[in-house]
C-alpha positions in Angstrom: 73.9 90.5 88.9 76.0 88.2 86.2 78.8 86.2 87.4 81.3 88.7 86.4 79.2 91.9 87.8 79.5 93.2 91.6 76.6 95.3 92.8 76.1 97.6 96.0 72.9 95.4 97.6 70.6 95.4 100.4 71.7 92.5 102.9 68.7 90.8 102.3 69.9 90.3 98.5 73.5 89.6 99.8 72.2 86.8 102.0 70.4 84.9 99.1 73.6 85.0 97.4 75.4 83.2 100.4 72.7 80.4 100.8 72.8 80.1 97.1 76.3 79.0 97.5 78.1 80.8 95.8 81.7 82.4 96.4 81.6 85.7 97.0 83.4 88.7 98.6 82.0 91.2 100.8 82.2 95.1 101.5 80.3 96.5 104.7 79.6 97.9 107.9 81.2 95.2 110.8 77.1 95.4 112.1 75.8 94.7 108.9 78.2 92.4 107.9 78.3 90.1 111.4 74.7 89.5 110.8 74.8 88.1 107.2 74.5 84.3 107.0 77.7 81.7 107.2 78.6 80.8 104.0 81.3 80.5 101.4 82.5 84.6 101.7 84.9 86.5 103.1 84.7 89.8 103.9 86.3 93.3 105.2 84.6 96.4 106.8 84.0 99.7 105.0 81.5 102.3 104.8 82.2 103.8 101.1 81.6 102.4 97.7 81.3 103.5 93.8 78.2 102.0 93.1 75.8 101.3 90.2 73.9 104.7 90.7 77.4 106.4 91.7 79.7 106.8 94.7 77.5 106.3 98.0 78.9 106.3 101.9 76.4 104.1 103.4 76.6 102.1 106.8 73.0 99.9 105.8 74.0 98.3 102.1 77.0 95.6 101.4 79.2 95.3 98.2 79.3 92.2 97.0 81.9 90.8 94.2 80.5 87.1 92.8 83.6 84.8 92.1 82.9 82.6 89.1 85.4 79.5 89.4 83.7 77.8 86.4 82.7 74.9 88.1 86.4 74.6 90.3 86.7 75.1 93.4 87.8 77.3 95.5 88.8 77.5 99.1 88.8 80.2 101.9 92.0 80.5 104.1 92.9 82.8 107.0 96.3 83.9 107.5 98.7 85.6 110.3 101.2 87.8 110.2 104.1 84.4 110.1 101.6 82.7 107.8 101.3 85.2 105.4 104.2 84.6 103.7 102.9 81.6 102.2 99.4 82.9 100.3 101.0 82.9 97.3 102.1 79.6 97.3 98.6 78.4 98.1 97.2 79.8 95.2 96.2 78.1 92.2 98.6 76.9 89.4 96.1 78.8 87.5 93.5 81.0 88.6 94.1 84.0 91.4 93.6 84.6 94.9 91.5 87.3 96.3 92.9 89.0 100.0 91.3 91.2 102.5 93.3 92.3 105.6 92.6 95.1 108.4 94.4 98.1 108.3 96.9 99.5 110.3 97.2 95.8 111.9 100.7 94.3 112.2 99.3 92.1 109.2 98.8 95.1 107.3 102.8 96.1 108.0 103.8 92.8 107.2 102.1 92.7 103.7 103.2 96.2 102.9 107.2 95.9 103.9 107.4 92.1 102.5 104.9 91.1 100.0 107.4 91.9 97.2 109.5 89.0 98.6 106.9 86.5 99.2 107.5 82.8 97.0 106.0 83.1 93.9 104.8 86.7 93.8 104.4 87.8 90.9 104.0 84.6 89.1 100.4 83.9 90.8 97.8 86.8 90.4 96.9 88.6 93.9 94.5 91.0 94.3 91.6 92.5 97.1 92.5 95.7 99.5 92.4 96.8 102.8 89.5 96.9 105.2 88.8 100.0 107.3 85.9 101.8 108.9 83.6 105.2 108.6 86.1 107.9 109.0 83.7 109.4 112.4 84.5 106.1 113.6 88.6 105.5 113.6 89.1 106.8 116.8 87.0 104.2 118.4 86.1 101.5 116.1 89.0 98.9 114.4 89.1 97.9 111.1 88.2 94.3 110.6 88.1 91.2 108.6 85.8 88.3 108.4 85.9 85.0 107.5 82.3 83.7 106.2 82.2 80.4 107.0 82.3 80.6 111.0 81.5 84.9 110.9 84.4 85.2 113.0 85.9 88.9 112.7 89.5 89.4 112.9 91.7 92.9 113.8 94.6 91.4 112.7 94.2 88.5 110.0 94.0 88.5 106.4 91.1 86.6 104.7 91.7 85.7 101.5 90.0 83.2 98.8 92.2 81.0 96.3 90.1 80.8 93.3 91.5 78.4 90.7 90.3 78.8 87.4 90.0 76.5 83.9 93.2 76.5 81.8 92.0 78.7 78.9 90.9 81.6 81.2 93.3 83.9 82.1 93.7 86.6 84.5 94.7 90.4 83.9 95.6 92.9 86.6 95.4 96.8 85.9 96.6 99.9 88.1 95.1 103.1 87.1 97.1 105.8 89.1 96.7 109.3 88.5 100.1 110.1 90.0 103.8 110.7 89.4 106.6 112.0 90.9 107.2 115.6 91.0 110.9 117.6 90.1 111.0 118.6 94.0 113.5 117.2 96.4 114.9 113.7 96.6 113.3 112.9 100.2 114.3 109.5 102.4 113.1 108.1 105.4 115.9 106.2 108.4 113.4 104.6 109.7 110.2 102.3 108.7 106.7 102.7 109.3 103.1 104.2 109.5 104.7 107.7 110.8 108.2 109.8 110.3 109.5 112.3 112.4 112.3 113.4 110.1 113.5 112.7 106.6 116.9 113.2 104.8 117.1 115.8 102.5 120.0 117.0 100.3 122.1 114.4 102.8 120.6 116.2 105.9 118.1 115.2 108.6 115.0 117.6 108.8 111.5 117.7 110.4 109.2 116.6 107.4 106.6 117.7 108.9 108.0 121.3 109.2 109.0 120.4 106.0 105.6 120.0 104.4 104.7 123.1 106.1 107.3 125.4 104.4 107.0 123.8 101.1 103.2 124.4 101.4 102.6 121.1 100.6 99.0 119.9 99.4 98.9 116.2 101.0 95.9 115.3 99.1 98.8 114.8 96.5 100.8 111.5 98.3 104.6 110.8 98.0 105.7 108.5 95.3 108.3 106.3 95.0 109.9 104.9 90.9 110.2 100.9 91.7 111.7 100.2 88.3 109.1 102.4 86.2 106.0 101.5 88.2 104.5 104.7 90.6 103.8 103.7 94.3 102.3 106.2 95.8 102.3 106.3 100.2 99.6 108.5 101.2 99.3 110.8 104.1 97.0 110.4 106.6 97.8 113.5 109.0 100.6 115.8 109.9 101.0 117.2 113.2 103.0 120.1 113.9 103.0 120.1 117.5 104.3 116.5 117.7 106.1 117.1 114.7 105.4 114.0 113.1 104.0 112.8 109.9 101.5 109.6 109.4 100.7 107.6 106.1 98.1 105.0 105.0 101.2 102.6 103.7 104.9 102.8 105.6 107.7 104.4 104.2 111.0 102.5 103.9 114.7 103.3 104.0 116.8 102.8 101.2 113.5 104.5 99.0 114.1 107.2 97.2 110.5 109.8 97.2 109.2 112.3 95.9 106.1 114.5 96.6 103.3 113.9 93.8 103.5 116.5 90.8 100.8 118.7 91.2 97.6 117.8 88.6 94.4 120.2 87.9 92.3 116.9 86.4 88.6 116.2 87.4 89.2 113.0 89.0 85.4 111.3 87.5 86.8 112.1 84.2 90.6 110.5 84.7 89.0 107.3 85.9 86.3 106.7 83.3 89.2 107.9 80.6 91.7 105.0 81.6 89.1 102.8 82.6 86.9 102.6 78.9 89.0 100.7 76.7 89.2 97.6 79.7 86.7 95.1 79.6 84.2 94.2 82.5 85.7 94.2 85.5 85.4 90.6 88.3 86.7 92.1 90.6 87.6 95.7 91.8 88.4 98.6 93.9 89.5 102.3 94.3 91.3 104.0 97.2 88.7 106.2 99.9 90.8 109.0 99.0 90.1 109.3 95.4 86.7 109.4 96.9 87.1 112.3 99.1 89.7 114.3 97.7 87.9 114.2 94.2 84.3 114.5 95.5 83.1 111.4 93.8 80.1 111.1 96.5 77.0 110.6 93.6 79.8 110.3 90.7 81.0 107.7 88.6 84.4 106.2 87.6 83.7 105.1 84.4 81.9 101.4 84.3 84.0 100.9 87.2 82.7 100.1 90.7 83.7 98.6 93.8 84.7 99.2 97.5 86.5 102.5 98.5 88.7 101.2 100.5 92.1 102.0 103.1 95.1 100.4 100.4 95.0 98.3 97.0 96.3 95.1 96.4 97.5 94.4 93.0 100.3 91.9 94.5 101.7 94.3 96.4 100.4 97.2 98.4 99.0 100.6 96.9 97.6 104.0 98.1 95.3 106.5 96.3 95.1 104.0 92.8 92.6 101.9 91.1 92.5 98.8 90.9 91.0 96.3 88.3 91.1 92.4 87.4 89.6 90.7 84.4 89.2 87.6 83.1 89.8 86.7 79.9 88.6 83.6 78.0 91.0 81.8 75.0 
């Protein structure tokens, strides 16, 4: 594995990485991960990954992404919800910072509603996703984060490493998303968070999920919100008729004008290796868990792409059912 490479590895390879010193980040079960070695690595819990060999749900092997800092420095800080503001301001003049936090955690509601607003967003490169567990196991088992250096695991911190980086590399940040808004109806929410009751439509209040229902709605295809050209998709996690409410991987907002996804016949394996082949080799990525399931990428690639298959994407803010990629380029 090069300095620029990330591999799917047993834990016995991810541990001679840590006691080589290196900085790293770390993909995994929270068994597998609690019992690698202290070192300079953070890391987040997950049981899916694209791999070398293809996409793999395993509970026994770790993802690891090595961090070159050419020789800098880089340091390892954990952040709460009231601390979180400031990440971006403790990254490097030049260079990027790398995050990790647990989803569905008031963290992970913080990032989501206010990231956009943090200092210096924007002007500093942030990038990493959200941690979350085996899909058997959500009823029963939190998602987590962990900070390498004590192997303390967190519910509701964000790890993240500041990696500074030598003035004539700089860093890119690409989104691959296959979706965009659809022609339907104009749909708001009155109220943030995770889950909706009722939307406004055509300046009326009505049950989305009956909603969803009637339309016939496929929720493999997420809403989408236009911030100023750029797609953000919120995906949905479950609707439930009885209750008659509606739950997403990323909060809805008021004031956010939706749409549900245009409908797309595409093999997903051949989207992702179409917008992925002209960018260059990849230090760092990740794709959403359900562009692994809802495009059966269990034993299939995404181009040269590989990474975790994670609950959200950060590519400064946070993203839902995208890929995401940074690169490092040398001047």
């Amino acid at each position: 594995m090069n300095v620029l490479n990330q591999a799917l590895l047993e834990p016995s390879e991810a541990a001679a990485l840590i006691a080589s010193g290196g900085y790293l980040a770390i993909a995994g079960d929270e068994a597998v991960l609690a019992g690698l070695p202290r070192g300079n690595w953070i890391g987040g819990t997950i049981a899916y990954f694209m791999a070398q060999e293809g996409g793999q749900t395993t509970r026994g092997k770790v993802f690891v992404t090595k961090l070159d800092a050419f020789g800098l420095l880089p340091t390892i800080t954990q952040y709460d919800a009231q601390h979180l503001p400031s990440v971006c301001q403790d990254g490097p003049d030049n260079g990027y910072s790398l995050i990790i936090l647990p989803a569905f955690s008031r963290i992970h509601y913080e990032f989501a509603k206010n990231a956009p607003m943090y200092e210096d967003m924007y002007m500093k490169p942030l990038v990493g996703w959200i941690s979350g567990a085996h899909l058997d196991d959500l009823a029963t088992c939190k998602p987590k984060t962990l900070d390498g250096r004590t192997g303390e695991l967190f519910e509701d911190r964000a790890v993240v490493l500041h990696v500074p980086l030598p003035d004539n590399i700089s860093v890119n940040v690409s989104i691959v998303n296959l979706f965009k808004q659809g022609s339907g109806d104009v749909i708001y929410f009155e109220k943030e968070g995770f889950s909706a009751s009722t939307c406004v439509i055509n300046q009326r209040p009505v049950s989305f999920a009956k909603y969803l229902k009637e339309m016939g709605h496929d929720t493999r295809l997420p809403l989408v919100a236009d911030y100023n050209g750029a797609s953000v998709n919120v995906s949905f996690k479950a609707v439930n008729l009885q209750d008659a409410t509606v739950d997403f991987y990323g909060p809805v907002f008021p004031k956010v004008a939706y749409r549900l996804a245009d409908s797309f016949h595409v093999d997903y394996e051949a989207a992702f290796a179409q917008a992925s082949a002209d960018l260059p080799e990849a230090s760092f990525s990740c794709n959403c868990i359900l562009n692994y399931l809802y495009g059966e990428l269990e034993g299939k690639h995404t181009g040269q792409v590989i990474g975790p298959m994670t609950f959200g994407e950060v590519a400064y803010q946070l993203l839902n059912q995208t890929m995401v990629q940074m690169t490092l380029e040398r001047h």
